[in-house]
Legacy VTK file of the C-alpha trace (Angstrom):
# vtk DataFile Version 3.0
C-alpha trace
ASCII
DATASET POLYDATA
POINTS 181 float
81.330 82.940 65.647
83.907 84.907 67.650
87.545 84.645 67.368
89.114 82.923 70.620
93.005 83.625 70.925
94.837 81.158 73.253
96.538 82.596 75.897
98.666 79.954 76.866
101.638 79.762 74.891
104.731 77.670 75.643
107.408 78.928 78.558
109.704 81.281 77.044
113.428 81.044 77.872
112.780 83.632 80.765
109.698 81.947 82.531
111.860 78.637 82.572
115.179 80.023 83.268
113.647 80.636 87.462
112.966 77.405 87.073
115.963 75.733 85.920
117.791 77.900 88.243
116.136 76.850 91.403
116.737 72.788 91.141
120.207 73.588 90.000
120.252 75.494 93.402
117.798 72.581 94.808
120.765 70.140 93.807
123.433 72.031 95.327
121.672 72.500 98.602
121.080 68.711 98.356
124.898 67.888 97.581
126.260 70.206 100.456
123.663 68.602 102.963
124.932 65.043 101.905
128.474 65.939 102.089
127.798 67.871 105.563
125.888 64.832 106.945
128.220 62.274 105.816
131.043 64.570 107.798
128.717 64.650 110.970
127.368 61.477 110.989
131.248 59.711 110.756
132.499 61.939 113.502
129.825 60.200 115.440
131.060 56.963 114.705
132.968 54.813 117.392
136.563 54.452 116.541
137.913 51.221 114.585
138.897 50.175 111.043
140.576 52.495 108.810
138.233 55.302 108.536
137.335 54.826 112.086
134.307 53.298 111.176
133.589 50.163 113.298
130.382 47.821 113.712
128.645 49.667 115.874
128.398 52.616 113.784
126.128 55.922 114.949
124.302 54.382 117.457
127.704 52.037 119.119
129.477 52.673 122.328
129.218 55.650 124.463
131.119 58.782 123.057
133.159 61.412 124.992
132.736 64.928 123.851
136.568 65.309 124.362
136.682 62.753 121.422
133.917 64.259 119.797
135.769 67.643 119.452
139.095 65.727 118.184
137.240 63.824 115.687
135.148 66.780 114.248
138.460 69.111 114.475
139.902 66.346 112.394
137.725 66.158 109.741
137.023 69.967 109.821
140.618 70.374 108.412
140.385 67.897 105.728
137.021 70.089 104.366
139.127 73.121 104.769
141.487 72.055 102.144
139.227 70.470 100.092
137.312 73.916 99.728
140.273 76.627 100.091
138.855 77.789 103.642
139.996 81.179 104.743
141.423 81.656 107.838
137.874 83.073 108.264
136.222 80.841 106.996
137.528 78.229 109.813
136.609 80.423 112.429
133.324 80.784 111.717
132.317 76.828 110.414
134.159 75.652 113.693
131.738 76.455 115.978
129.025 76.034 114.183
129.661 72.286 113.429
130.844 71.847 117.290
127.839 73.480 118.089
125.461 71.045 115.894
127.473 68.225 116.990
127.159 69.097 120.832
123.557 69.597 120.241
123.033 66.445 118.407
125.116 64.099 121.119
122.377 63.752 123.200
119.927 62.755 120.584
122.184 59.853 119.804
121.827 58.156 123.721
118.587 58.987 123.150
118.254 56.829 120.094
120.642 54.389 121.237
118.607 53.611 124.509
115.430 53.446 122.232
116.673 50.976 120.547
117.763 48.966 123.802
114.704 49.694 124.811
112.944 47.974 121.589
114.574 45.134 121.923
113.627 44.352 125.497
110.073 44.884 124.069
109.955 42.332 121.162
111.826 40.166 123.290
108.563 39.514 125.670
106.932 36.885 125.636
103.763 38.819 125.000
104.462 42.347 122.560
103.085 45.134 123.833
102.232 46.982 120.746
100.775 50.180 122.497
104.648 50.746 123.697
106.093 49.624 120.593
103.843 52.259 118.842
104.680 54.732 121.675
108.558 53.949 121.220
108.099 54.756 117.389
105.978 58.342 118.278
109.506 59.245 119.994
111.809 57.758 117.922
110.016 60.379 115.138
110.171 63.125 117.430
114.277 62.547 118.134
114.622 62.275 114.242
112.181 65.570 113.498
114.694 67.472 116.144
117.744 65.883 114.483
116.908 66.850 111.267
115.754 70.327 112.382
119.310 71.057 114.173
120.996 69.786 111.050
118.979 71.870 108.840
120.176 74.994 110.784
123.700 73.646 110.746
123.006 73.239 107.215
121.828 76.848 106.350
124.662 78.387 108.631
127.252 76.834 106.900
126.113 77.709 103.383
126.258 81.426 104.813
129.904 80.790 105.516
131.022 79.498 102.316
131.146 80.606 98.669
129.095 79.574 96.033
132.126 78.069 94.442
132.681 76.099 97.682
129.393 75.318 97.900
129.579 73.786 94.179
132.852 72.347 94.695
131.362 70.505 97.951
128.304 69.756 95.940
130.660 67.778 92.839
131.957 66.176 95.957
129.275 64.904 97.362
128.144 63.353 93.866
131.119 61.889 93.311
130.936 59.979 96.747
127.262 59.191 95.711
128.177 57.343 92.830
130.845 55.104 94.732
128.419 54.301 97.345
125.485 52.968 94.818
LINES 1 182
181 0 1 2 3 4 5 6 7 8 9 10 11 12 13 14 15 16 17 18 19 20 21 22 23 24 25 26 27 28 29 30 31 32 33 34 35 36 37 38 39 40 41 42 43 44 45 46 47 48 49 50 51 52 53 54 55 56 57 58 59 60 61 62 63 64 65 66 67 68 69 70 71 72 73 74 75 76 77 78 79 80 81 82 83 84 85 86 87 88 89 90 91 92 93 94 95 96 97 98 99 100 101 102 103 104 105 106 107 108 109 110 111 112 113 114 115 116 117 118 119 120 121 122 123 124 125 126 127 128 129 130 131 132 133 134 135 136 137 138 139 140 141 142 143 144 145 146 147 148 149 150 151 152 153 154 155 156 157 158 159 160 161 162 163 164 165 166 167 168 169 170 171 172 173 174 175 176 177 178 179 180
């Protein structure tokens, strides 16, 4: 008989340390991009109620970039304190939310007239399920850009802050998490 050794032994602290380390940085990327999406998608929403919030939500009335600018400007300064921005800090997330939000405005006519668009077609009397399939293809391809754009926005912004912002943006978005369900 030989003598087998095992070479598998159990994770030391150091192989699961990496580990540990990226879903705590998982988490916080997660966090920021909920926090960062819930500030983009309200400054999309049509004005009414008290957190300008109204029924028609994202995909409501027609928006004017002038009011798109005012609303994003507003909300950019509330993030600023919340984080402890640096004058440089604003400079550079400014434009880079503007710029997301600017590139994103068209997506949302886009999705808005889709949805116009799918309500003419179930309201047929005879569904044509060759353009309801072909309205879904593009309604995936407006979200796949969407989500790309954001991503960037995403990744940019996290450049521009600390990690201590990041974290504190990250506790943040848990907290509004847990209010929501």
């Amino acid at each position: 008989m030989s003598d087998t050794t095992q070479s598998s032994q159990a994770a030391g602290p150091s192989e699961a340390h990496p580990r540990r380390l990226f879903f705590k940085r998982a988490a916080i990327a997660t966090a920021i991009a909920g926090v960062v999406t819930g500030v983009g998608w309200k400054a999309f929403a049509h004005a009414g109620g008290p957190w300008h919030w109204s029924h028609d939500g994202f995909m409501g009335a027609s928006l004017d970039p002038a009011e798109l600018d005012q609303r994003i400007d507003r909300m950019l300064k509330h993030l600023y304190v919340e984080i402890d921005a640096t004058d440089a800090q604003k400079q550079q997330l400014a434009p880079i939310v503007k710029s997301a939000a600017a590139d994103l405005l068209p997506l949302r006519t886009q999705m808005r007239d889709a949805r116009r668009q799918a309500i003419t077609l179930l309201s047929q009397e005879q569904i044509d399920r060759a353009a309801l399939e072909a309205l879904r293809a593009q309604q995936l391809q407006l979200a796949e850009q969407a989500s790309k754009r954001i991503t960037q926005a995403l990744g940019d912004i996290a450049d521009v802050l600390t990690v201590a912002q990041r974290k504190q943006l990250a506790e943040r978005a848990g907290r509004w998490h847990r209010h929501r369900g």
